[in-house]
C-alpha positions in Angstrom: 0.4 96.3 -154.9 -0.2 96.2 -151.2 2.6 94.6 -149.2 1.0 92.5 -146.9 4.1 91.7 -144.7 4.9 95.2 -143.9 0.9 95.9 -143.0 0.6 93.1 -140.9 4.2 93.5 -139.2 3.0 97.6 -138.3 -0.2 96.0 -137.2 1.5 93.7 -134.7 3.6 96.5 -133.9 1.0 98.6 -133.0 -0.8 96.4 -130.7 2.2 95.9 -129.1 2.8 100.1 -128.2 -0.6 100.1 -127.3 -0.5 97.3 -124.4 3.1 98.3 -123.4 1.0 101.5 -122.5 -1.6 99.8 -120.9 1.0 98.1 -118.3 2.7 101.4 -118.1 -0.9 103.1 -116.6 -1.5 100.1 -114.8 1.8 100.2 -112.9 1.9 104.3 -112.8 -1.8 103.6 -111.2 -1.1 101.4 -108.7 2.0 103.2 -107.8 0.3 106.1 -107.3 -2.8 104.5 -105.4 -0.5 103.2 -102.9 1.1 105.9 -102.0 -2.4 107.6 -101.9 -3.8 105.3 -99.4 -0.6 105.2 -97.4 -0.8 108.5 -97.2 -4.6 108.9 -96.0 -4.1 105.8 -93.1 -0.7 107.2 -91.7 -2.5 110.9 -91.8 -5.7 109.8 -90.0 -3.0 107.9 -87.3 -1.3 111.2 -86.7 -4.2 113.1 -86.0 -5.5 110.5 -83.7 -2.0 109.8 -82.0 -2.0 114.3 -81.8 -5.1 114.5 -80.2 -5.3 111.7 -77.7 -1.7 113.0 -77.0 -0.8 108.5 -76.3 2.4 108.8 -77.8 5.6 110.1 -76.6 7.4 113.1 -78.1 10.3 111.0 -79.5 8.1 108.3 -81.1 6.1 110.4 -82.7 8.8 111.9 -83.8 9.7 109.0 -85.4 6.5 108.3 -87.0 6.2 111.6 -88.5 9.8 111.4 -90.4 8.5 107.9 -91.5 5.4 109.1 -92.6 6.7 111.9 -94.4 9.8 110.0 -95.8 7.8 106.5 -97.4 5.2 109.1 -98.5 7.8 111.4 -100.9 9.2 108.1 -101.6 5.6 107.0 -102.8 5.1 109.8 -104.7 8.5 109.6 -106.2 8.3 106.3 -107.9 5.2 107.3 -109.5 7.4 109.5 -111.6 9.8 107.1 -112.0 8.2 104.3 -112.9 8.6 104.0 -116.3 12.5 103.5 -116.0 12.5 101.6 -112.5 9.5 99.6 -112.6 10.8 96.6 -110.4 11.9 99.3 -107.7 8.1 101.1 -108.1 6.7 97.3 -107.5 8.6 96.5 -104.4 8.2 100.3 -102.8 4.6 100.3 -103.6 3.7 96.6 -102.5 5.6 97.9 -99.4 3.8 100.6 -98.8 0.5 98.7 -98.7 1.8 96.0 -96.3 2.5 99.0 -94.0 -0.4 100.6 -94.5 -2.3 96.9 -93.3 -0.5 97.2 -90.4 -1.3 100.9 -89.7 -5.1 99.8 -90.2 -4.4 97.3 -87.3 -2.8 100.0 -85.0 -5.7 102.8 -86.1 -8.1 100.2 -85.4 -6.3 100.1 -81.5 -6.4 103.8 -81.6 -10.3 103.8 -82.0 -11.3 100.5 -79.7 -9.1 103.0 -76.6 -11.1 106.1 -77.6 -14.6 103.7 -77.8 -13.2 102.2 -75.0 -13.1 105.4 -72.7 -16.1 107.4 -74.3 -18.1 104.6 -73.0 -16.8 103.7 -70.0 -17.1 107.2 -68.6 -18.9 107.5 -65.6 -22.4 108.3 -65.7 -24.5 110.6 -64.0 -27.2 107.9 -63.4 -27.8 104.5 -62.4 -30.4 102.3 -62.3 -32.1 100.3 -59.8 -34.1 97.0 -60.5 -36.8 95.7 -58.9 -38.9 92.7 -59.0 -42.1 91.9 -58.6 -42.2 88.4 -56.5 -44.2 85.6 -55.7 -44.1 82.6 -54.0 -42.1 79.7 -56.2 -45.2 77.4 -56.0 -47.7 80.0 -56.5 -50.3 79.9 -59.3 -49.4 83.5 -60.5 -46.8 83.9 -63.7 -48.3 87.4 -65.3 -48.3 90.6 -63.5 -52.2 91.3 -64.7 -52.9 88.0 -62.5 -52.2 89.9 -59.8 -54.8 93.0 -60.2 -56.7 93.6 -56.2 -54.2 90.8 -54.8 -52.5 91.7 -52.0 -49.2 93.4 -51.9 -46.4 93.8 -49.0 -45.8 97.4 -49.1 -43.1 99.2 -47.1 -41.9 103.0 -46.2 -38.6 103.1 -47.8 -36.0 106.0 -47.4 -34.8 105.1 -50.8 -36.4 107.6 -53.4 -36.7 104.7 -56.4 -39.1 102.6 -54.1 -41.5 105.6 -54.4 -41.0 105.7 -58.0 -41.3 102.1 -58.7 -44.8 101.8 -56.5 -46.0 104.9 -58.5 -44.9 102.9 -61.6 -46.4 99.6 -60.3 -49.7 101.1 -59.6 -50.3 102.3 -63.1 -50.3 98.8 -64.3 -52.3 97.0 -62.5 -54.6 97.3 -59.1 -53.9 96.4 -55.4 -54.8 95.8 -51.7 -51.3 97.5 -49.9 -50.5 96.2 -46.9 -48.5 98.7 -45.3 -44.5 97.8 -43.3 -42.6 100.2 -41.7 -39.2 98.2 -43.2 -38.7 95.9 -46.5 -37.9 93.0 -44.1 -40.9 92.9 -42.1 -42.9 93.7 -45.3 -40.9 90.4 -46.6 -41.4 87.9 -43.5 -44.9 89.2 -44.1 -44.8 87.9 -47.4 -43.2 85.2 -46.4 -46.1 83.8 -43.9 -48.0 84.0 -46.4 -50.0 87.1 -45.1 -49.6 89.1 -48.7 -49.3 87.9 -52.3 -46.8 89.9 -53.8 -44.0 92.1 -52.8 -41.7 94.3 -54.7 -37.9 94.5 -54.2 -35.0 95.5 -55.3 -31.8 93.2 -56.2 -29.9 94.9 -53.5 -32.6 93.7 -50.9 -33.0 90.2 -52.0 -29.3 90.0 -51.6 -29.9 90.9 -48.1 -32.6 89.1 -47.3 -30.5 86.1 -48.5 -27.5 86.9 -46.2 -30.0 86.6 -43.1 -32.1 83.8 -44.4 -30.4 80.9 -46.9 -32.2 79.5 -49.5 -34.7 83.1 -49.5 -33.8 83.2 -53.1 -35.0 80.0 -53.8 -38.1 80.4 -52.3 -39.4 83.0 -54.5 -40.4 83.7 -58.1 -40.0 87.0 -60.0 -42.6 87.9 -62.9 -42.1 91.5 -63.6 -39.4 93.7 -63.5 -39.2 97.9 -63.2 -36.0 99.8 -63.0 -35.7 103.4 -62.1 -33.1 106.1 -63.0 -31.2 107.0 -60.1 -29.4 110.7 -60.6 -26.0 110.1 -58.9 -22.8 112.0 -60.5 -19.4 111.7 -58.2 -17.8 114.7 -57.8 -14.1 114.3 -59.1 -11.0 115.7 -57.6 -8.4 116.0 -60.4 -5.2 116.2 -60.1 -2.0 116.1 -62.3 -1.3 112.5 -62.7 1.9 112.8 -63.8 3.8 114.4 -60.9 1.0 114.4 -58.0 -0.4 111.2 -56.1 -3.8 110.1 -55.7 -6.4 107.8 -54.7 -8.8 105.7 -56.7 -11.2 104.1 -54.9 -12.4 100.7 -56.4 -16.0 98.9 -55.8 -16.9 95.9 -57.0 -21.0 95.3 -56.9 -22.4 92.0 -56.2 -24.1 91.5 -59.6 -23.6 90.3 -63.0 -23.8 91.9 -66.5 -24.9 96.1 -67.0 -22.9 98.3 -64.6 -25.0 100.7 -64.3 -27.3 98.9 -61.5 -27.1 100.4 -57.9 -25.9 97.4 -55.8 -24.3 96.7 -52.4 -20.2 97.4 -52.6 -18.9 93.9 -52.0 -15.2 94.9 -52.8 -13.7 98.2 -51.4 -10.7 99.2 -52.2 -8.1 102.4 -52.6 -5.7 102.6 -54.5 -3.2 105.0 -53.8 -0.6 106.0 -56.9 2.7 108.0 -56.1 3.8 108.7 -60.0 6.9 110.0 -58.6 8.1 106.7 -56.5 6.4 104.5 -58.9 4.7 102.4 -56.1 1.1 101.6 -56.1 -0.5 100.6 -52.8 -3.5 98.5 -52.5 -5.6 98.6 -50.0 -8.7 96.9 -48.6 -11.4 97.5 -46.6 -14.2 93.8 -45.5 -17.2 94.6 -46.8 -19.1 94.1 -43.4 -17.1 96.9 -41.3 -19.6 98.4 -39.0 -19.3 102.0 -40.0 -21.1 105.3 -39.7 -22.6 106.1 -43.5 -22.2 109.4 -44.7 -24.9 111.7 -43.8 -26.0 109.5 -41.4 -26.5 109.7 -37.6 -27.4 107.2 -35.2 -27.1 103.6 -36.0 -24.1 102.4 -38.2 -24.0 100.2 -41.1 -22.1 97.6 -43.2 -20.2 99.0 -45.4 -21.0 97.6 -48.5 -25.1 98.1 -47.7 -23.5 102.1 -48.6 -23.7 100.4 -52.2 -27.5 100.6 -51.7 -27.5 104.2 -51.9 -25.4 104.7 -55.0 -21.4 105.3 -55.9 -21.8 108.5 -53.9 -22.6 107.4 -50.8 -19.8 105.0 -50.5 -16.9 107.3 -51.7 -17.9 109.9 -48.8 -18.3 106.9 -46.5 -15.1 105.4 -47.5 -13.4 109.3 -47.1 -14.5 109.6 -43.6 -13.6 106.5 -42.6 -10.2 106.9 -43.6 -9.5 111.2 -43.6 -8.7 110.7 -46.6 -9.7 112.3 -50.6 -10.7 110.1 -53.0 -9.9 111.5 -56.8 -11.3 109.0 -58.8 -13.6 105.6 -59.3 -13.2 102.5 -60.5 -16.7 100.3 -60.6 -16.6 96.9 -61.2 -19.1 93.6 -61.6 -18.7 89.9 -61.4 -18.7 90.4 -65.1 -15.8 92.8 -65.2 -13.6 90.2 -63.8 -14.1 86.5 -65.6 -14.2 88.6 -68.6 -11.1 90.4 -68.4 -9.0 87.3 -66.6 -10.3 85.5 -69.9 -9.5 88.3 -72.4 -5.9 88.2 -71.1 -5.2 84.9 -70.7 -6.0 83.5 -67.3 -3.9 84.1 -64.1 -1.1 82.7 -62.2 -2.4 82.5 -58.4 -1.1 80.6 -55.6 -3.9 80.0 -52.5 -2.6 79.5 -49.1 -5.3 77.0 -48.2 -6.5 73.6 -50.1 -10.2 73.8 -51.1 -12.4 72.7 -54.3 -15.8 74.9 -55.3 -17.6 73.6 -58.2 -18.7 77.3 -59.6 -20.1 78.4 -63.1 -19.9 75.1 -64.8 -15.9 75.1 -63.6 -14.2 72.6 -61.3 -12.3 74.9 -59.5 -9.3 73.0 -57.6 -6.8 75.7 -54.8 -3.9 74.0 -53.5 -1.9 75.5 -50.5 1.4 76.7 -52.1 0.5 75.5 -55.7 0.7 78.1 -58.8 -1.6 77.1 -60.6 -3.4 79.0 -63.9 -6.7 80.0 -63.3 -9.7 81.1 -65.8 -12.0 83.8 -65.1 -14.7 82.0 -63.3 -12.1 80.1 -61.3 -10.5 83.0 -60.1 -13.9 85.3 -59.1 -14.4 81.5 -57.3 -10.9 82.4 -55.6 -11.7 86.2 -54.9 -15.0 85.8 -53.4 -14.2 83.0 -51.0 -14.4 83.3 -47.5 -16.5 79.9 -45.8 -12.8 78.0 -46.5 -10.9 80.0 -44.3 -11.1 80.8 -40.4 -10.6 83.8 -40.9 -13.4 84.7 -43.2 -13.6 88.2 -44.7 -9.9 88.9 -43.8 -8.9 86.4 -46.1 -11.3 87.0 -48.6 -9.8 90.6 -49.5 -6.4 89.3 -49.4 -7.5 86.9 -52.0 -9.3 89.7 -53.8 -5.6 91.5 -54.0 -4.2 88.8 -55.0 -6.3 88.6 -58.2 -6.0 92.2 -58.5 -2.0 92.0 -58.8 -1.9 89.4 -60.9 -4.2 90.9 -63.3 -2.1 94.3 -62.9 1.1 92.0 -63.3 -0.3 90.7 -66.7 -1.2 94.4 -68.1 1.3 96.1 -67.5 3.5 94.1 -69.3 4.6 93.5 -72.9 2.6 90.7 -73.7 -0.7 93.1 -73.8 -0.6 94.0 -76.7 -1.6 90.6 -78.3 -5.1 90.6 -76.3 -5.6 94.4 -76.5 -8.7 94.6 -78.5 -10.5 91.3 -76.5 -9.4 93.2 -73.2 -11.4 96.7 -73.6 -14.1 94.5 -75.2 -14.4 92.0 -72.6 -14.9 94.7 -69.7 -16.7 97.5 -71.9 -20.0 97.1 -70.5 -19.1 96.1 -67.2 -16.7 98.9 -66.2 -16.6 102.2 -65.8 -14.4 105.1 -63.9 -14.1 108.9 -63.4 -10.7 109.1 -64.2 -10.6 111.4 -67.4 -9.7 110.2 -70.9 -7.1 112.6 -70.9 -5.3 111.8 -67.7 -5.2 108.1 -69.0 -3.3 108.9 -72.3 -1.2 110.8 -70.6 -0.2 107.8 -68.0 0.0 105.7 -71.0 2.0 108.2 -72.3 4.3 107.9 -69.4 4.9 104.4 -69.5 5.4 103.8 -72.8 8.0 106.8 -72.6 10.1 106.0 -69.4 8.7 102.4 -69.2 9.0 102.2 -65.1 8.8 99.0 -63.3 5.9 99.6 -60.7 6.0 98.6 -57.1 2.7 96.9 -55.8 2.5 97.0 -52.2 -1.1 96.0 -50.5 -2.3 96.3 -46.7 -5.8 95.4 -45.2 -7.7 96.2 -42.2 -9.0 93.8 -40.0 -12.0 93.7 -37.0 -13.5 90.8 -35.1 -17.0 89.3 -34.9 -20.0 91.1 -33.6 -23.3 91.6 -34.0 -25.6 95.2 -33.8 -28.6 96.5 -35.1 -28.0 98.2 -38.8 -29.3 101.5 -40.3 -30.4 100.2 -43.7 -32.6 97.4 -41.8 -34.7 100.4 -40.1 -37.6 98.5 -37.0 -37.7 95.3 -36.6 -41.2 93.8 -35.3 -40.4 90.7 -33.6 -40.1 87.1 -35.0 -39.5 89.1 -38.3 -36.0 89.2 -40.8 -33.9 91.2 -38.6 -35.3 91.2 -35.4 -32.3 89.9 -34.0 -29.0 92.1 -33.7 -27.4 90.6 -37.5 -23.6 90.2 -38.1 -21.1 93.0 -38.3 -17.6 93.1 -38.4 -16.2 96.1 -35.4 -13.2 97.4 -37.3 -9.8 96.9 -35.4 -8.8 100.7 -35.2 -5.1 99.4 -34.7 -5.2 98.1 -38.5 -7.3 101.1 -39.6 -4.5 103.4 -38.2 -1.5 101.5 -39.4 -3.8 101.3 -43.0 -4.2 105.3 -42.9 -0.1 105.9 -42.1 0.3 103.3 -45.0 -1.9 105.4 -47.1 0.1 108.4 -46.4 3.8 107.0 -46.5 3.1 105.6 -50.3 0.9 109.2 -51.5 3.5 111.8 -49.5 6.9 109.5 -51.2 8.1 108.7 -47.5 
């Protein structure tokens, strides 16, 4: 006779082995995945951390033993597990908590290498240039334009040339030939010509010498041209040999890569030795010979006009100096990376409001105050408050500058690190080699020295000459007066250039 007890009792018995080995796999599984995955992220991190060469020698020593010690000890509770299966829980849950915050430092690790790849500088730029017509014109497609009459020019920029050619296989016109942009423009202006075409850079002008030009006009068409422009590099071992990084800021908004005037000029010279960092700045209207040029002077920032070149050889023999490396900036580049970390701490030395970009920007002489990044481009491009016009304006400018520095180089960073290199990605870029920037981060994270930030500016007076970017002037035409320069004051260059020389030699 069948015992029904002792069936049912080897039944139960047997379902009970078979989920008991169930929970077993399931445990020896996840054991095992963990230390998989742990294994994979902390890998990929050491190849990355190996070939950008970021870290120091004794932290990555550090990381290796841990890598290599929570790995074995992964791998080890996978064949223990069956006896210690609270420990193989609490090492393996471990182990992926880790391995969530590796993900977050791998996904630093490949935001600094996007960060630099495209960043690089280029070999090209690009100049824009619109078609314009009069605000209150009848005109809002370029095809309404065909045999209408157009305010032509002989430019010795090359894109002009390219941009007419460009121009003409779209639609037809009457040219009415200038011998200079600005009397092509006052042309315009009178009324005598439809249309004319210019770039950015020469609107900008244009606006300088007449206020309110902007608002005059209307643009319906827009053609950019590649400009081929590579700046030669002069590297050097960043570690244990100064140099010089020149810094322009263009007067535009949004892609980098537009050719524009150099509204900001500045070097800054890095002893790695001393640990001192000098800035300084040059106004933007110092009356200056371009390089390359002979004859008639210029305004330093029109140098801009003929691409990142130009001004780096301009700005070298000005000063007898070598510039190794670029930084170029926009307006862009600076509200968004004052935003990405935070704001800045400024404190103006004369009271004035400017309503700017939305923002009610208040400066209080001798007040800290915290600043957003509209607020403070407001506080770096200000000159009309002060007496002293440009000369304050770059002192401001360094001002922002260090406190920006002040606010990177420390600790805090790391909180806004991502935000940062995507707020100023597309609106920054330098020469300075990836490599040579690992390696100063290297530095710092491995000796963490406290930097010295020293600044000097030059100064000149008032004046006013003809300019060799403005070419003949025809009278009662933009220009055909002697326009605003500032003469340099060769005492302050002189006391900049021994400046320059006391921080780079370690004097």
């Amino acid at each position: 006779m069948l015992n029904l007890y002792n069936f049912s009792h080897t039944k139960k018995k047997s379902f009970s082995i078979t989920a008991s080995k169930r929970i077993s796999l399931v445990l020896r599984g996840f054991v095992l995945a963990s230390a998989i995955i742990f294994t994979i992220i902390s890998t990929i991190i050491v190849f990355m951390v190996v070939s950008m060469g970021i870290l120091p020698a004794k932290y990555f020593a550090i990381v290796v033993a841990g890598v290599v010690l929570f790995s074995a000890v992964g791998f080890l509770m996978f064949f223990i597990s069956k006896k210690h299966k609270v420990s193989a829980i609490i090492v393996s849950v471990t182990l992926l908590i880790i391995s969530g915050f590796m993900c977050l430092g791998l996904s630093y690790l490949f935001s600094t290498k996007d960060f630099f790849n495209q960043t690089k500088a280029r070999e090209y730029y690009t100049v824009k240039y619109s078609v314009l017509v009069h605000k209150d014109s009848e005109y809002q497609e370029l095809s309404e334009l065909n045999d209408k009459r157009y305010a032509s020019y002989v430019d010795t920029v090359t894109s002009y040339t390219e941009a007419f050619e460009e121009l003409k296989q779209i639609i037809n016109f009457n040219a009415i030939l200038h011998d200079t942009y600005l009397n092509a423009a006052s042309a315009f202006m009178r009324g005598e010509a439809d249309f004319i075409m210019l770039s950015d850079s020469y609107v900008g002008i244009i606006e300088d010498m007449e206020e309110g030009f902007s608002e005059k006009i209307r643009s319906i068409h827009t053609i950019e041209v590649k400009v081929y422009d590579a700046v030669e590099v002069s590297d050097v071992d960043v570690l244990n040999e100064s140099f010089n990084i020149y810094i322009s800021g263009i007067d535009v908004e949004g892609d980098i890569s537009q050719v524009s005037r150099s509204d900001v000029n500045m070097i800054v010279t890095v002893n790695p030795k001393t640990h001192k960092v000098l800035l300084t700045s040059i106004p933007r209207d110092f009356y200056i010979q371009l390089h390359g040029t002979t004859g008639l002077k210029d305004k330093l920032t029109h140098s801009g006009i003929y691409g990142p070149t130009m001004t780096v050889k301009t700005v070298e023999d000005f000063l007898n100096i070598k510039i190794n490396y670029f930084i170029r900036v926009n307006f862009s580049s600076v509200v968004n990376l004052v935003n990405a970390i935070g704001g800045v701490y400024l404190t103006p030395n004369f009271t004035f409001y400017r309503a700017y970009d939305g923002n009610n920007c208040w400066y209080n002489e001798g007040v800290t105050t915290w600043y957003n990044g509209a607020c403070a481009l407001r506080y770096a491009r200000e000159r009309k408050a002060y007496g002293t016009g440009d000369i304050q304006r770059i002192q401001n400018q360094q001002h922002v500058l260090t406190a920006i520095l002040n606010k990177i180089l420390s600790p805090e960073i790391i909180k806004n690190y991502s935000s940062i290199l995507s707020a100023v990605q597309n609106n920054f870029e330098t020469s300075i080699p990836e490599q040579k920037i690992y390696q100063l981060i290297n530095n710092q994270l491995d000796n963490m020295p406290k930097w010295e930030v020293l600044d000097c500016h030059m100064e000149g007076y008032d004046s006013h000459s003809d300019i060799y970017s403005y070419g003949k002037y025809e009278a009662g035409n933009y220009g055909a007066n002697y326009y605003y320069v500032m003469e340099p004051n060769y005492d302050t260059v002189e006391a900049a250039k021994a400046k320059i020389k006391e921080v780079f030699e370690g004097q």
